[in-house]
mmCIF file as Biopython writes it, N, C-alpha, C and O atoms, coordinates in Angstrom:
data_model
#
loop_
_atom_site.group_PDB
_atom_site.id
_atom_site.type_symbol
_atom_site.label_atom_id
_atom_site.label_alt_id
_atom_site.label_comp_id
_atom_site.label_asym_id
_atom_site.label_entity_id
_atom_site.label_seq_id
_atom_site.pdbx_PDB_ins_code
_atom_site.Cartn_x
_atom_site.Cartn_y
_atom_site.Cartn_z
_atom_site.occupancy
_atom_site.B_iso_or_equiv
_atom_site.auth_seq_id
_atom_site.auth_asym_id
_atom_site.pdbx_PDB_model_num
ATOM 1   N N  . UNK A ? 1  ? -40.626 14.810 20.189 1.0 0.0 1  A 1 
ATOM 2   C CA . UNK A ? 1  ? -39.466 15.534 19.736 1.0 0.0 1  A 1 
ATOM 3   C C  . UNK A ? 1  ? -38.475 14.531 19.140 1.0 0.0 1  A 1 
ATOM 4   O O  . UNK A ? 1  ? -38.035 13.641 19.867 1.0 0.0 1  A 1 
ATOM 5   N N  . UNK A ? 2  ? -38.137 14.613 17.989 1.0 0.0 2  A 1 
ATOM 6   C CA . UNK A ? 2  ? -37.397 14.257 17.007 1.0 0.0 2  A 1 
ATOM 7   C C  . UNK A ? 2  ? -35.924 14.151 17.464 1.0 0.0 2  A 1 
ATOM 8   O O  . UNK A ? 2  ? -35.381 15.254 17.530 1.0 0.0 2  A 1 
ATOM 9   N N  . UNK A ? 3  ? -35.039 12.962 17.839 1.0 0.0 3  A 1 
ATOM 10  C CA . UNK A ? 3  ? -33.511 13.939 18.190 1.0 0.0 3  A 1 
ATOM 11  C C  . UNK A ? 3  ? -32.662 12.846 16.732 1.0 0.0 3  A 1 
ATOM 12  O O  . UNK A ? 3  ? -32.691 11.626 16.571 1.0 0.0 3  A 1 
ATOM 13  N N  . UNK A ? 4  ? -32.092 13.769 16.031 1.0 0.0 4  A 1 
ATOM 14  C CA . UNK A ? 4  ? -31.352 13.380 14.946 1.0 0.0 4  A 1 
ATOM 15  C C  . UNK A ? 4  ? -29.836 13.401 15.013 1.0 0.0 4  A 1 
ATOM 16  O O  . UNK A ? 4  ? -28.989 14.287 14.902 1.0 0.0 4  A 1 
ATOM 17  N N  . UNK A ? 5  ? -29.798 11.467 15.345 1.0 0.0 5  A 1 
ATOM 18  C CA . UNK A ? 5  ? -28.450 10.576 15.920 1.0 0.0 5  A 1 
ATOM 19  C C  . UNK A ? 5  ? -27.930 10.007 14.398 1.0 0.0 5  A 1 
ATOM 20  O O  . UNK A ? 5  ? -28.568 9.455  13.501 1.0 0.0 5  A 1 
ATOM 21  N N  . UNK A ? 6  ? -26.605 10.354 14.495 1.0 0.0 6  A 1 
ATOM 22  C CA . UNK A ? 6  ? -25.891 9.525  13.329 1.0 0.0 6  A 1 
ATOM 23  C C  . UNK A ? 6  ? -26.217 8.372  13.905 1.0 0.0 6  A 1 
ATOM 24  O O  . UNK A ? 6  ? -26.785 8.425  14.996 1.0 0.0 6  A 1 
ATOM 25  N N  . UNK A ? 7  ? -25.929 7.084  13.299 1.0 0.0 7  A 1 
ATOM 26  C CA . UNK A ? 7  ? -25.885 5.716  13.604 1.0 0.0 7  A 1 
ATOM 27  C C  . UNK A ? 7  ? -25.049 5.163  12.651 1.0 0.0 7  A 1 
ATOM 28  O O  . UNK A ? 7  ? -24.619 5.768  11.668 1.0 0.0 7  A 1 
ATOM 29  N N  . UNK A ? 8  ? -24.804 3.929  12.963 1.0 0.0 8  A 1 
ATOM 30  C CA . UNK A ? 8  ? -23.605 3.409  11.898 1.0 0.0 8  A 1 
ATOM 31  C C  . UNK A ? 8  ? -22.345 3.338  13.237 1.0 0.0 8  A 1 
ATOM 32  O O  . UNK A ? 8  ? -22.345 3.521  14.454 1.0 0.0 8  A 1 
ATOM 33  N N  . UNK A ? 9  ? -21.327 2.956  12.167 1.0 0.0 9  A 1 
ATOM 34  C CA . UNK A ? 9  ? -19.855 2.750  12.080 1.0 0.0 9  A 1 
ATOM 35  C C  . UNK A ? 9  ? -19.165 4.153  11.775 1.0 0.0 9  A 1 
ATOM 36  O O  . UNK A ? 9  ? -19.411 4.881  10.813 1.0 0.0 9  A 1 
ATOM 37  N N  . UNK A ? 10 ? -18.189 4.393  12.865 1.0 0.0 10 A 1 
ATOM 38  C CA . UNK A ? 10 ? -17.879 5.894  12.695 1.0 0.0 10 A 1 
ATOM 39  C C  . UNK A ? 10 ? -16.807 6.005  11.623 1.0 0.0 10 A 1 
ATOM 40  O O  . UNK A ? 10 ? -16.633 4.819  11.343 1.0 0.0 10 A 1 
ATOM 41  N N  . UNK A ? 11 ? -15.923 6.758  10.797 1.0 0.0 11 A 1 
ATOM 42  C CA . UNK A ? 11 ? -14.965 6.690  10.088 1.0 0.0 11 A 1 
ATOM 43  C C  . UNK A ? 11 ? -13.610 7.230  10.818 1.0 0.0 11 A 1 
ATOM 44  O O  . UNK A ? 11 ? -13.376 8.399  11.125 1.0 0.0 11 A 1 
ATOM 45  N N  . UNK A ? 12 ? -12.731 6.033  11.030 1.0 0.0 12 A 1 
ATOM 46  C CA . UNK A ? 12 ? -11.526 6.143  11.319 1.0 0.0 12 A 1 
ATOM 47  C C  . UNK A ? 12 ? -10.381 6.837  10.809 1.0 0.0 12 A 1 
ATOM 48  O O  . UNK A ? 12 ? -9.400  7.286  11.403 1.0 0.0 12 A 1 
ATOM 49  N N  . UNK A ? 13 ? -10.801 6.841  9.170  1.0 0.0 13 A 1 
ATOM 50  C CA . UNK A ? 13 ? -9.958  7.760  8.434  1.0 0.0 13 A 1 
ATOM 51  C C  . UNK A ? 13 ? -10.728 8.962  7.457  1.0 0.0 13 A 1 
ATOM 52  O O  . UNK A ? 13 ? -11.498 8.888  6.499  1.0 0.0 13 A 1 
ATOM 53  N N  . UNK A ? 14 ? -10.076 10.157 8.249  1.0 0.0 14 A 1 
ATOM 54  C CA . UNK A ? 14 ? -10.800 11.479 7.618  1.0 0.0 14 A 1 
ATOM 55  C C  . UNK A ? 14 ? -10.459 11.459 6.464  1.0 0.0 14 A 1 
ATOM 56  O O  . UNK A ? 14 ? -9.486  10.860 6.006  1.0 0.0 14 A 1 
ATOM 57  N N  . UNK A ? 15 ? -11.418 12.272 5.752  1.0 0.0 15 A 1 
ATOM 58  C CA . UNK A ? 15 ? -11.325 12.328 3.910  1.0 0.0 15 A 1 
ATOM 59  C C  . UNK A ? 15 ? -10.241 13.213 3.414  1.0 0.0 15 A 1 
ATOM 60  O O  . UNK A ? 15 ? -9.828  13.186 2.255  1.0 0.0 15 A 1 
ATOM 61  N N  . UNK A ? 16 ? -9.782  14.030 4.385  1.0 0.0 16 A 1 
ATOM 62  C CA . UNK A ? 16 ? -8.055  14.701 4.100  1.0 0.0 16 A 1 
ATOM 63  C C  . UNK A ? 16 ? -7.220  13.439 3.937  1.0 0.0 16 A 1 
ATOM 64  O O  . UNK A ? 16 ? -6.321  13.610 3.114  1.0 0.0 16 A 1 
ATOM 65  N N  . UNK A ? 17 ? -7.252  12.123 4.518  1.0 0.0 17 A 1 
ATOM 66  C CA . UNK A ? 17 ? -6.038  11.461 4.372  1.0 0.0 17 A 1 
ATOM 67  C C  . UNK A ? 17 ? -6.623  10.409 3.310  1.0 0.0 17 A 1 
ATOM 68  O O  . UNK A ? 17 ? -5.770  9.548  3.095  1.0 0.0 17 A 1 
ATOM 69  N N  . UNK A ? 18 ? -7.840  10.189 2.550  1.0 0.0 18 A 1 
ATOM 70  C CA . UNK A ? 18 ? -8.243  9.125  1.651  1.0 0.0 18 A 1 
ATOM 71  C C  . UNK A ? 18 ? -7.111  9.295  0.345  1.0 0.0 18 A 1 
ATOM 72  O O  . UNK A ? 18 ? -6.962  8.535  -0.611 1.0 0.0 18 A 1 
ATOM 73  N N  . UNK A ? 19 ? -6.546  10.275 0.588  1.0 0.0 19 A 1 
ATOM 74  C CA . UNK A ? 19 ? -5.839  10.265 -1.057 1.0 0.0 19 A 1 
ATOM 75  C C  . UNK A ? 19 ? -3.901  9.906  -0.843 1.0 0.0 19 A 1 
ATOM 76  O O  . UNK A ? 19 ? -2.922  9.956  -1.587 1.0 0.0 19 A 1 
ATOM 77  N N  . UNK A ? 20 ? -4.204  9.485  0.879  1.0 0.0 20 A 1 
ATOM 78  C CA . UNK A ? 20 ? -2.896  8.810  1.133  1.0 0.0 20 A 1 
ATOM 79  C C  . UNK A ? 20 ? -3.059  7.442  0.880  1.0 0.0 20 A 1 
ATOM 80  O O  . UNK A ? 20 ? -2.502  6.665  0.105  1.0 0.0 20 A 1 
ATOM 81  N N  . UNK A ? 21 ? -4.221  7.291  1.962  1.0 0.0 21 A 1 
ATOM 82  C CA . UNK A ? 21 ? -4.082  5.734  1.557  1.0 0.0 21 A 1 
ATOM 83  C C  . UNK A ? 21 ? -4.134  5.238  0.101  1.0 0.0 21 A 1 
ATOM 84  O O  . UNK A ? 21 ? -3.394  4.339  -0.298 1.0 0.0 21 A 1 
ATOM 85  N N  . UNK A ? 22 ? -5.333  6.064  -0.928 1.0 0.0 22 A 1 
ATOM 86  C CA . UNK A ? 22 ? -5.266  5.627  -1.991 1.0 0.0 22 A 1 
ATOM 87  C C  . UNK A ? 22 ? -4.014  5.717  -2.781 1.0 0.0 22 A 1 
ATOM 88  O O  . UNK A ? 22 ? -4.004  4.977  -3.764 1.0 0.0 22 A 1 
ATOM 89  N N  . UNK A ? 23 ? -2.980  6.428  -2.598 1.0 0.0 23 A 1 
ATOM 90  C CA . UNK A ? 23 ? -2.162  6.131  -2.840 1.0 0.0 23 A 1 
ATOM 91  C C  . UNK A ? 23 ? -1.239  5.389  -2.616 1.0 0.0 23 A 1 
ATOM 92  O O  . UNK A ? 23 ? -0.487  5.090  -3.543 1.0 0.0 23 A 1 
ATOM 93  N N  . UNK A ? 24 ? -1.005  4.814  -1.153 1.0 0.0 24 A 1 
ATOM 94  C CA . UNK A ? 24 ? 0.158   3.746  -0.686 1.0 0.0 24 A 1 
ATOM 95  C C  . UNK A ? 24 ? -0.950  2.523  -1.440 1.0 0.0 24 A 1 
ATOM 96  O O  . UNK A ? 24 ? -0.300  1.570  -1.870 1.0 0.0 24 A 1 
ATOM 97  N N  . UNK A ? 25 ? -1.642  2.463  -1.543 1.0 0.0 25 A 1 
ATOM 98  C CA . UNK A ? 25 ? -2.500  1.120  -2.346 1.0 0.0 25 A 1 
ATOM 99  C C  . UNK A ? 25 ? -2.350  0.913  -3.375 1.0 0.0 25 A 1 
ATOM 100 O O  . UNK A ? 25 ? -2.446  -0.225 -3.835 1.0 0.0 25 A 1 
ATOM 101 N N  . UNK A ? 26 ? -1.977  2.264  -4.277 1.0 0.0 26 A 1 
ATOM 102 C CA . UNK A ? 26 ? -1.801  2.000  -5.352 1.0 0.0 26 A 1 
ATOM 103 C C  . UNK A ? 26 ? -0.213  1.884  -5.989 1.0 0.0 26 A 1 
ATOM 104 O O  . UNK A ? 26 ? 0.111   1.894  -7.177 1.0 0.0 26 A 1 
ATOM 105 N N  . UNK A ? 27 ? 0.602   1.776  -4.857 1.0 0.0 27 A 1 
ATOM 106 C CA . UNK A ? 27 ? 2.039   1.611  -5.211 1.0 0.0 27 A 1 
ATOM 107 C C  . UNK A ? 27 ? 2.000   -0.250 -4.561 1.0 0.0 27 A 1 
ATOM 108 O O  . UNK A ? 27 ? 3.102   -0.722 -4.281 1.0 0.0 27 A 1 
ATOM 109 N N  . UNK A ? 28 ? 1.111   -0.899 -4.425 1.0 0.0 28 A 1 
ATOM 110 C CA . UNK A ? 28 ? 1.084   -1.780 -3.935 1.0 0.0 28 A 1 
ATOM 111 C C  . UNK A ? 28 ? 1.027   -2.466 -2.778 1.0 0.0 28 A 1 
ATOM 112 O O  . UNK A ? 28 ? 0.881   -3.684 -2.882 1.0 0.0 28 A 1 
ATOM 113 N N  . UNK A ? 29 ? 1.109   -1.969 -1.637 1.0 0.0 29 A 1 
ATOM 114 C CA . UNK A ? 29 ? 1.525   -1.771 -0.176 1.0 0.0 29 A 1 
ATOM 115 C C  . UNK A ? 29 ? -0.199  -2.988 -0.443 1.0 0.0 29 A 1 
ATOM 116 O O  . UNK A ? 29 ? -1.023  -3.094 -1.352 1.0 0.0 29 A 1 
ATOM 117 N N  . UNK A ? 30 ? 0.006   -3.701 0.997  1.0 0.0 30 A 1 
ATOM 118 C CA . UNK A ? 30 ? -1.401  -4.441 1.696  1.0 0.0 30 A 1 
ATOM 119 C C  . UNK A ? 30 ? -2.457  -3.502 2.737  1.0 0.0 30 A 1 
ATOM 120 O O  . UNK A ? 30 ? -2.387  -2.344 3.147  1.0 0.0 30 A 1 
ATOM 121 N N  . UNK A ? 31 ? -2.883  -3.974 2.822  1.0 0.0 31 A 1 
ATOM 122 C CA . UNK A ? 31 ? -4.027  -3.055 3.762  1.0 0.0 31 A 1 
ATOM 123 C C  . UNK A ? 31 ? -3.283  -2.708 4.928  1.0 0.0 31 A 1 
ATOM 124 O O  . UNK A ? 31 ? -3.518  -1.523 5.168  1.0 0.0 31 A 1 
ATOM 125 N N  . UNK A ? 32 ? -2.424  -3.236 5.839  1.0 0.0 32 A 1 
ATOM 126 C CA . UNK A ? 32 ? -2.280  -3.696 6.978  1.0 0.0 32 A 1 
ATOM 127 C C  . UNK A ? 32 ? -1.188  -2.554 6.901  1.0 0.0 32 A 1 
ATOM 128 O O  . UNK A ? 32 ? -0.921  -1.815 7.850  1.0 0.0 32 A 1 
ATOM 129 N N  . UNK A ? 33 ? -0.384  -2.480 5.225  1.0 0.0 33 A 1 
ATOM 130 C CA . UNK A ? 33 ? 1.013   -1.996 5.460  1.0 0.0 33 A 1 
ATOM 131 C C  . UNK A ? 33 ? 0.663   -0.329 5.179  1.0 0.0 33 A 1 
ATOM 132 O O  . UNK A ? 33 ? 1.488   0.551  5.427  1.0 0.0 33 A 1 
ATOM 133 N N  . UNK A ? 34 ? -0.806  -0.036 4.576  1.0 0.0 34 A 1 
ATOM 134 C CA . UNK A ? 34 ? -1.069  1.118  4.703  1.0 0.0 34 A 1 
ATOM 135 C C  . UNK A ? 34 ? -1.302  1.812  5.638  1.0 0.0 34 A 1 
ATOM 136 O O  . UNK A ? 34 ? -1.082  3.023  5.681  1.0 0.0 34 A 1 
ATOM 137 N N  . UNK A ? 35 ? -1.788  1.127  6.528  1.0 0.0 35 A 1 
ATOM 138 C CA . UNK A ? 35 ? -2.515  1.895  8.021  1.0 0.0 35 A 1 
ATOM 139 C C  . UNK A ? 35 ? -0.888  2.103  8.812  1.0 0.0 35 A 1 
ATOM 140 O O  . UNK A ? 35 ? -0.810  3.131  9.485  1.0 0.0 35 A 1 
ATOM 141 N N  . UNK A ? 36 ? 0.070   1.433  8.785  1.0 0.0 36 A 1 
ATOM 142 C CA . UNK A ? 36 ? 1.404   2.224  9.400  1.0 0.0 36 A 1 
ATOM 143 C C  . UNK A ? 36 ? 1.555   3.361  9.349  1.0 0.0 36 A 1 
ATOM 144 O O  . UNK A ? 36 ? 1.680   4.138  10.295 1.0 0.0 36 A 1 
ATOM 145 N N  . UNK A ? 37 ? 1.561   3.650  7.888  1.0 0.0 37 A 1 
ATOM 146 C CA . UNK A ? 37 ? 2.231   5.364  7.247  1.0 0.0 37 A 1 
ATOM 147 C C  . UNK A ? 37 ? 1.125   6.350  7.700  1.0 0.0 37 A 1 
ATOM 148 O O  . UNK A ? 37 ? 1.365   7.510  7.366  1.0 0.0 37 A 1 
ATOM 149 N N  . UNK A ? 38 ? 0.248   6.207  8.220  1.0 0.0 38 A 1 
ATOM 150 C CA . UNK A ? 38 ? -0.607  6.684  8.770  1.0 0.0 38 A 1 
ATOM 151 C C  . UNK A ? 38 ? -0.643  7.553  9.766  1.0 0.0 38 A 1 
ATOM 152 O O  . UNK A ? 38 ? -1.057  8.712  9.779  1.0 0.0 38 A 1 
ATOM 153 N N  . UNK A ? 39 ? 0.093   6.525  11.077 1.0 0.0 39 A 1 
ATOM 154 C CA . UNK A ? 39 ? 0.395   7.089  11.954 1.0 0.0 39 A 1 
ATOM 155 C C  . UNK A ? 39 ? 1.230   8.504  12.664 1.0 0.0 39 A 1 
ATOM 156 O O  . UNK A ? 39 ? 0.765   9.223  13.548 1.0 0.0 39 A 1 
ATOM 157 N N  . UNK A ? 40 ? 2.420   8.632  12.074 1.0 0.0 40 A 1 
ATOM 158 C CA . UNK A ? 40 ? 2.793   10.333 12.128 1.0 0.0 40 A 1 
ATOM 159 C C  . UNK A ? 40 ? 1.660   11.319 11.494 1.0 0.0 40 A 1 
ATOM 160 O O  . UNK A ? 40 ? 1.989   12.496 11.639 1.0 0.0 40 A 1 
ATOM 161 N N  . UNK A ? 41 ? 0.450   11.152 10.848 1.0 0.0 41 A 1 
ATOM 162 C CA . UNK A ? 41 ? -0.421  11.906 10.021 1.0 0.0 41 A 1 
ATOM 163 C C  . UNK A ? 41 ? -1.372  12.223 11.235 1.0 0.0 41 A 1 
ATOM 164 O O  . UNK A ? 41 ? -2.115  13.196 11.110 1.0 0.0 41 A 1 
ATOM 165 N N  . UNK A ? 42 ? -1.419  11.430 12.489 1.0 0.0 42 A 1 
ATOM 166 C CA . UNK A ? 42 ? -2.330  11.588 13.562 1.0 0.0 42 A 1 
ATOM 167 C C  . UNK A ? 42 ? -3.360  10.807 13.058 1.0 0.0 42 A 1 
ATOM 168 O O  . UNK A ? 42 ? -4.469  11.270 13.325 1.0 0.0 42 A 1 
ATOM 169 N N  . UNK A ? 43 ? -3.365  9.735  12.392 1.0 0.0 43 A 1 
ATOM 170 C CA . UNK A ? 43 ? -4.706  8.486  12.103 1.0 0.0 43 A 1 
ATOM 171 C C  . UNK A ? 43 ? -4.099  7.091  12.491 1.0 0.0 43 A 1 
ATOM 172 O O  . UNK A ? 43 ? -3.434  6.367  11.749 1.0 0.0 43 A 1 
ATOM 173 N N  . UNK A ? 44 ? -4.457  6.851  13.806 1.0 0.0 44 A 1 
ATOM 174 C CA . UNK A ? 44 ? -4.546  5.435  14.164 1.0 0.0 44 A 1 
ATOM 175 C C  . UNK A ? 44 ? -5.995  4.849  13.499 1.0 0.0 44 A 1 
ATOM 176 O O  . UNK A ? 44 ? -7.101  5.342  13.720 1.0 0.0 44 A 1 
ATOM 177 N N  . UNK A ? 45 ? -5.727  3.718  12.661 1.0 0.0 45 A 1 
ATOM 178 C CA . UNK A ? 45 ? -6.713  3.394  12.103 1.0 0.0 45 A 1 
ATOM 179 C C  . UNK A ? 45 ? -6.319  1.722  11.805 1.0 0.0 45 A 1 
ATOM 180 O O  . UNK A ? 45 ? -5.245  1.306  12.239 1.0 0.0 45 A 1 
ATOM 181 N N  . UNK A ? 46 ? -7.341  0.697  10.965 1.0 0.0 46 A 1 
ATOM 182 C CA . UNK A ? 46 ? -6.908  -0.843 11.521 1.0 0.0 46 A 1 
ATOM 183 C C  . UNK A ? 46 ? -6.935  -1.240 10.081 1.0 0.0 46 A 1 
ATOM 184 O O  . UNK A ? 46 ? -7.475  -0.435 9.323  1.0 0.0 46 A 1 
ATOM 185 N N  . UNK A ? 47 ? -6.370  -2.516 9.486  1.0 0.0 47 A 1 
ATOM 186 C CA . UNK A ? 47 ? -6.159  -2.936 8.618  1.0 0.0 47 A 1 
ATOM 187 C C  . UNK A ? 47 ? -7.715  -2.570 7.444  1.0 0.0 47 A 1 
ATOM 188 O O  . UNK A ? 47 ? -7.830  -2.017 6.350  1.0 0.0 47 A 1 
ATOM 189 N N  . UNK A ? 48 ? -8.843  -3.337 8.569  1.0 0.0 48 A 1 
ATOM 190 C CA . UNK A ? 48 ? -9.815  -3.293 7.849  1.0 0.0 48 A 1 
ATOM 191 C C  . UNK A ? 48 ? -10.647 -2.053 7.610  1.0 0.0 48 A 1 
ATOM 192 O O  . UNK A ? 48 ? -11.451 -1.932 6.685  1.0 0.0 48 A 1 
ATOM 193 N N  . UNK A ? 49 ? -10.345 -1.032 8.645  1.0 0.0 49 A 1 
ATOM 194 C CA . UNK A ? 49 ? -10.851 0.529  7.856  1.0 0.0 49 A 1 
ATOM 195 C C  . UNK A ? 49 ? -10.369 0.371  6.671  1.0 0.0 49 A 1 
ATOM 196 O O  . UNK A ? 49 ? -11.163 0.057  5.784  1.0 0.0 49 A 1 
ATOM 197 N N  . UNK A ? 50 ? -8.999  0.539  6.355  1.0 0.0 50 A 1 
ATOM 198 C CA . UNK A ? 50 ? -8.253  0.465  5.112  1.0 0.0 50 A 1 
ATOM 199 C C  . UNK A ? 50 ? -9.045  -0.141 3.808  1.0 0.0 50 A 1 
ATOM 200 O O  . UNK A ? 50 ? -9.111  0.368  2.689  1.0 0.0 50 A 1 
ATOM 201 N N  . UNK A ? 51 ? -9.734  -1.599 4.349  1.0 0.0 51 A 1 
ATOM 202 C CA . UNK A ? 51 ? -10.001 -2.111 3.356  1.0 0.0 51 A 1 
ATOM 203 C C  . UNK A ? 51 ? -11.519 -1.619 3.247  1.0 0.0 51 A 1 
ATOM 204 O O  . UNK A ? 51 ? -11.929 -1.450 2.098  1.0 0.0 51 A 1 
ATOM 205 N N  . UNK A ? 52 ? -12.297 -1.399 4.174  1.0 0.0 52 A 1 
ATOM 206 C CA . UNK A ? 52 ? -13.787 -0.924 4.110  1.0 0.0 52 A 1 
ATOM 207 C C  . UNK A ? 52 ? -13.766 0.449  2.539  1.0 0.0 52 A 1 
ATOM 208 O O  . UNK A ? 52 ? -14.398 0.399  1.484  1.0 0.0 52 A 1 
ATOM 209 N N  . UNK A ? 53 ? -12.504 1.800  3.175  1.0 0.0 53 A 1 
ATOM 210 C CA . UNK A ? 53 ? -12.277 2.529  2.639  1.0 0.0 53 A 1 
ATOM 211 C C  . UNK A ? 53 ? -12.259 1.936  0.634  1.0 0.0 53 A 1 
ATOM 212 O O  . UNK A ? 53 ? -13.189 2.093  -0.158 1.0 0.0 53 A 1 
ATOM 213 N N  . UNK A ? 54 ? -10.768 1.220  0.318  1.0 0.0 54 A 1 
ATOM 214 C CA . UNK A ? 54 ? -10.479 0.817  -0.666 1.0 0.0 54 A 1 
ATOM 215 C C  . UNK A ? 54 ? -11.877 0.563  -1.719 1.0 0.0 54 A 1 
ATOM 216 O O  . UNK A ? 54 ? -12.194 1.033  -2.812 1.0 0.0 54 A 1 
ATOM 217 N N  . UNK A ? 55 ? -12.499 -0.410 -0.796 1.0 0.0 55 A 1 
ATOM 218 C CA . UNK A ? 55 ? -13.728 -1.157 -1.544 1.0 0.0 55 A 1 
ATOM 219 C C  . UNK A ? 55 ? -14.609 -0.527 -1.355 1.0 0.0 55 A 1 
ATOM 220 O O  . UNK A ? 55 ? -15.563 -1.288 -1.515 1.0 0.0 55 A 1 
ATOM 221 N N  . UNK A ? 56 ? -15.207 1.052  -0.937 1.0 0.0 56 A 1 
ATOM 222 C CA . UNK A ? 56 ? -16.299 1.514  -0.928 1.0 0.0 56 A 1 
ATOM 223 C C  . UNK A ? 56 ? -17.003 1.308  -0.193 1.0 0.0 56 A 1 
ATOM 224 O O  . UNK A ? 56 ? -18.075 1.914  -0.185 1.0 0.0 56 A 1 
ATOM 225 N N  . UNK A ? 57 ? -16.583 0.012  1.083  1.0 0.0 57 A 1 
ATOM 226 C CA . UNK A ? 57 ? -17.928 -0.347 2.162  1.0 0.0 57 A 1 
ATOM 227 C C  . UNK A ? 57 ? -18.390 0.748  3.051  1.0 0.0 57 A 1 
ATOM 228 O O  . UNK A ? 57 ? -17.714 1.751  3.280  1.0 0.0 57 A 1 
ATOM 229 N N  . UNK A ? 58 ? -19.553 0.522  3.537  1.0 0.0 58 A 1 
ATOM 230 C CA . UNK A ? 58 ? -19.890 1.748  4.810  1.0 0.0 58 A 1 
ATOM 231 C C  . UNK A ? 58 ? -18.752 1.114  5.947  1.0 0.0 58 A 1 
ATOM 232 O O  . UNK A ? 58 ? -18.312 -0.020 6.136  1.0 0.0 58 A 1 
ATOM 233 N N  . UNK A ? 59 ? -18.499 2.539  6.643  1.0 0.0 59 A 1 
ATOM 234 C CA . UNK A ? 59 ? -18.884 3.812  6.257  1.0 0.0 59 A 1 
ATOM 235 C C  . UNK A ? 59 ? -18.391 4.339  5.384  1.0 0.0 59 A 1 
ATOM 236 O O  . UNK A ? 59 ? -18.344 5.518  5.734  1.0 0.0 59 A 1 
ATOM 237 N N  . UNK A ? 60 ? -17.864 4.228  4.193  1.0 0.0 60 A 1 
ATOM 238 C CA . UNK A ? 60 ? -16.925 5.000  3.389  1.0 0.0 60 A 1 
ATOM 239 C C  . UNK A ? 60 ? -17.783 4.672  1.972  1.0 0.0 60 A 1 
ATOM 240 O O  . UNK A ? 60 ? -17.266 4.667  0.856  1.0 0.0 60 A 1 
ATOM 241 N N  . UNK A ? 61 ? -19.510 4.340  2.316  1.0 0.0 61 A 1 
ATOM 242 C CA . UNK A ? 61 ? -19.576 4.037  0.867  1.0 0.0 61 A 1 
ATOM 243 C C  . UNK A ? 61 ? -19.780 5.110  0.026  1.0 0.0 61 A 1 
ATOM 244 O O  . UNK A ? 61 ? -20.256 6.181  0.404  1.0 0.0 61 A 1 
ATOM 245 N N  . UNK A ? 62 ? -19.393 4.830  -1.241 1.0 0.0 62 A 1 
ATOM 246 C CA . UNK A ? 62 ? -19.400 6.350  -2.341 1.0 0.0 62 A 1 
ATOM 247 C C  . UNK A ? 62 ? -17.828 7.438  -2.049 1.0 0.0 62 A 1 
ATOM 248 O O  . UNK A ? 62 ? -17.723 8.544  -2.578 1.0 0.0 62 A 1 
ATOM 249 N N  . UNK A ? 63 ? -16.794 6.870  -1.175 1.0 0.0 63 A 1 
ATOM 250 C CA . UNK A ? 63 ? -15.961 7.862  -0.691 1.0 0.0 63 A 1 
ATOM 251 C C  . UNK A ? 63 ? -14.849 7.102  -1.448 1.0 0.0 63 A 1 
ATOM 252 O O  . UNK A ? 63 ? -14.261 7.973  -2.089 1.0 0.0 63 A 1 
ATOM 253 N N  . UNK A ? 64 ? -14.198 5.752  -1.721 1.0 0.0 64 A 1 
ATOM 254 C CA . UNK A ? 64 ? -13.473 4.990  -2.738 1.0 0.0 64 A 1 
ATOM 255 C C  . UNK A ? 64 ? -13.585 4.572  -3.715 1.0 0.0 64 A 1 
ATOM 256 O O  . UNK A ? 64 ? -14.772 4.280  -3.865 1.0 0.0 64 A 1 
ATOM 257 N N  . UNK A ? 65 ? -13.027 4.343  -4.549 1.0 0.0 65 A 1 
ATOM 258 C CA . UNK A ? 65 ? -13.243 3.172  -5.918 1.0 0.0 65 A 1 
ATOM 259 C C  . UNK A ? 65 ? -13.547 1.664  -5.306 1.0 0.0 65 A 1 
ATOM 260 O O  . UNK A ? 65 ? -13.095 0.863  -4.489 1.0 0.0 65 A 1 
ATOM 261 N N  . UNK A ? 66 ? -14.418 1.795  -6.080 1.0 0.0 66 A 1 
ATOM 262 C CA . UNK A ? 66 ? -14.937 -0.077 -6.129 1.0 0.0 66 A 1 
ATOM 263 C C  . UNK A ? 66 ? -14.278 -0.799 -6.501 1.0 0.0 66 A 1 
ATOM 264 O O  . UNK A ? 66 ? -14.612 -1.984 -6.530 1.0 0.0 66 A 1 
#
């Protein structure tokens, strides 16, 4: 019997809030200073989600610009 487990790195930031961060990124803010504004949104999340996100890494690959 087959049991079908995600695996990986889980995603810290849901795809409702990718078009925040992509935006505090794109007013210039650092990785570190994006994941603040975050927090009243209910996403504790860490500098480097931020940056995984930005750059397309897993888990977020295909979900940002490269």
């Amino acid at each position: 019997m087959a049991i079908n487990a995600k695996t990986g790195r889980p995603q810290s930031i849901p795809a409702w809030a990718w078009p925040e961060v992509l935006r505090l990124y794109g007013q210039g803010m650092e990785y570190r200073r994006v994941a603040n504004p975050l927090i009243p949104l209910k996403v504790a999340t860490t500098k480097s989600s931020v940056e995984r996100l930005i750059k397309g890494n897993p888990p977020y690959a295909g979900g940002g610009p490269k």
